[in-house]
N, C-alpha and C positions, 0 to 999 in steps of 0.2 A: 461569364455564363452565357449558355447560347439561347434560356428558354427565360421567362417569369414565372416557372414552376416552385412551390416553394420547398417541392422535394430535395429540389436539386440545390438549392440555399443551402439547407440542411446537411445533404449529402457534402457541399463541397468544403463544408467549415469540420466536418468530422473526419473523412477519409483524407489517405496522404495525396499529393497531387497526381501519383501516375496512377492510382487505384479509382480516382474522382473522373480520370479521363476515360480510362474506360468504363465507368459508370453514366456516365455522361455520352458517350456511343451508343450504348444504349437507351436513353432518354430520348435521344434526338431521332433510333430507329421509331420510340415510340408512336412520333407523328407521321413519319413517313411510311412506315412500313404495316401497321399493328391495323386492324381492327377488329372489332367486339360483333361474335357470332354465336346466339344461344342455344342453335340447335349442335345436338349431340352425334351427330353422322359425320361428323368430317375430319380428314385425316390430318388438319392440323394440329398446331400443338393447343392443348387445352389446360386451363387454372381452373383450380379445385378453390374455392374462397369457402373457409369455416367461419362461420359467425360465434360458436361457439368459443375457439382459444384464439379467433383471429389471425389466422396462417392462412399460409397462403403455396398450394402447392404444383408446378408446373410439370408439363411431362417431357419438356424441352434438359429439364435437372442442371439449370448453370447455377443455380444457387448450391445446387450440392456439391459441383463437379467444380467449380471455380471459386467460388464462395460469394459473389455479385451475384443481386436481383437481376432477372431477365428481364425484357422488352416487355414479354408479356403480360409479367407478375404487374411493371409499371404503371402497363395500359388499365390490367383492374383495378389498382390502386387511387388512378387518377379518375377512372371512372366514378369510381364510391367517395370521390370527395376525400380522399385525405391526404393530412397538410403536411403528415412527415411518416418515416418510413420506424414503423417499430424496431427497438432497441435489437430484439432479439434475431435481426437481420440485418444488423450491424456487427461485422464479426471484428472480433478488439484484435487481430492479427493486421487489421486495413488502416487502424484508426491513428492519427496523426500524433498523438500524443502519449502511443505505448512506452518509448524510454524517455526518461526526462532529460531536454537536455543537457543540463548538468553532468548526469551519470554519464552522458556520450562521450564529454569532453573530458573527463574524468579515466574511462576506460581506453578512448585514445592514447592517452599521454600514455599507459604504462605496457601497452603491447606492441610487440614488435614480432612480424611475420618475415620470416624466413623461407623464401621459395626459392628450390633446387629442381633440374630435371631428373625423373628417373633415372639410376644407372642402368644398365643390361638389359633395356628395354631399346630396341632397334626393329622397329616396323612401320613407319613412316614409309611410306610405299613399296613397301616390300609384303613376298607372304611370310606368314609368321614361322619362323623356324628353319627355312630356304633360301635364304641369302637373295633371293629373285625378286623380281618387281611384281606385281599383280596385273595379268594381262588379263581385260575382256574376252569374253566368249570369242564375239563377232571378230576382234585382232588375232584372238591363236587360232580359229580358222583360217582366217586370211591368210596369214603363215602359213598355215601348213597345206592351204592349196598352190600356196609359192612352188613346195617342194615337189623335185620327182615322186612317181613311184615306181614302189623296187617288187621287183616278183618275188611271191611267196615260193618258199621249197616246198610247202605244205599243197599249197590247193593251185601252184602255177599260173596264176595270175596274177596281175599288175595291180597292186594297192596296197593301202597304208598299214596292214601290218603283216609281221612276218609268223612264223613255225611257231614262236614261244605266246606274242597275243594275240 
């Protein structure tokens, strides 16, 4: 552990290890990056703290969008003195001990995946349906400033297209 927080105790004995690490990215922005500003002018991100059902709501939205407490949620948390992060901000998709492992080693043994490539799927650098490769903008001009140009019958001048475009 990088801190003596006891959030992060907490956090690293419940979360799996790659969810604790990037929770823990954020712990560590805590100190370096975060500080506590109570006036209400400024175009940071800001935490909503209800005393009432004790939530906690940021306008940054990584709890919603990621399902991890943000940096900031942390700093008010650590601010107001508390020693662990409510349950309810714990999402049981992160938690280390969602399949037991028993049932793991259990459902190992009896599947067996079967991976084939698509048939009649042939677009790997090609465009879809034209047999051709996919040329950048910038390369089919380059090309086609390569080539002569032919005079139009239409308008009798030397350029790239003729009568029909």
């Amino acid at each position: 552990m990088l801190s003596s927080s006891k959030i992060e105790a907490q956090l690293s004995d419940i979360y799996t290890r790659t969810i604790f690490l990037e929770v823990q990215k954020e712990l560590n922005k805590v100190v370096w990056y975060c500080t506590l500003k109570l006036d209400e002018d400024n175009d940071d991100d800001k935490v909503v703290h209800s005393l009432v059902d004790e939530s906690y709501d940021c306008s940054c939205h990584n709890f919603v969008r990621n399902g991890i407490l943000c940096r900031h949620v942390f700093k008010v948390m650590l601010n107001d003195g508390l020693q662990s992060v409510p349950e309810k901000y714990i999402l049981p998709r992160w938690r280390r001990g969602l399949v037991p492992v028993e049932t793991m080693h259990a459902r190992a043994s009896q599947i067996w995946l079967i991976f084939s490539p698509p048939s009649g799927i042939r677009n790997k650098g090609r465009a879809p349906g034209k047999g051709k490769r996919i040329v950048r903008v910038a390369k089919r001009e380059a090309n086609l400033a390569k080539k002569p140009k032919r005079k139009c019958k239409f308008c009798n001048k030397d350029t790239r297209h003729d009568s029909r475009n």
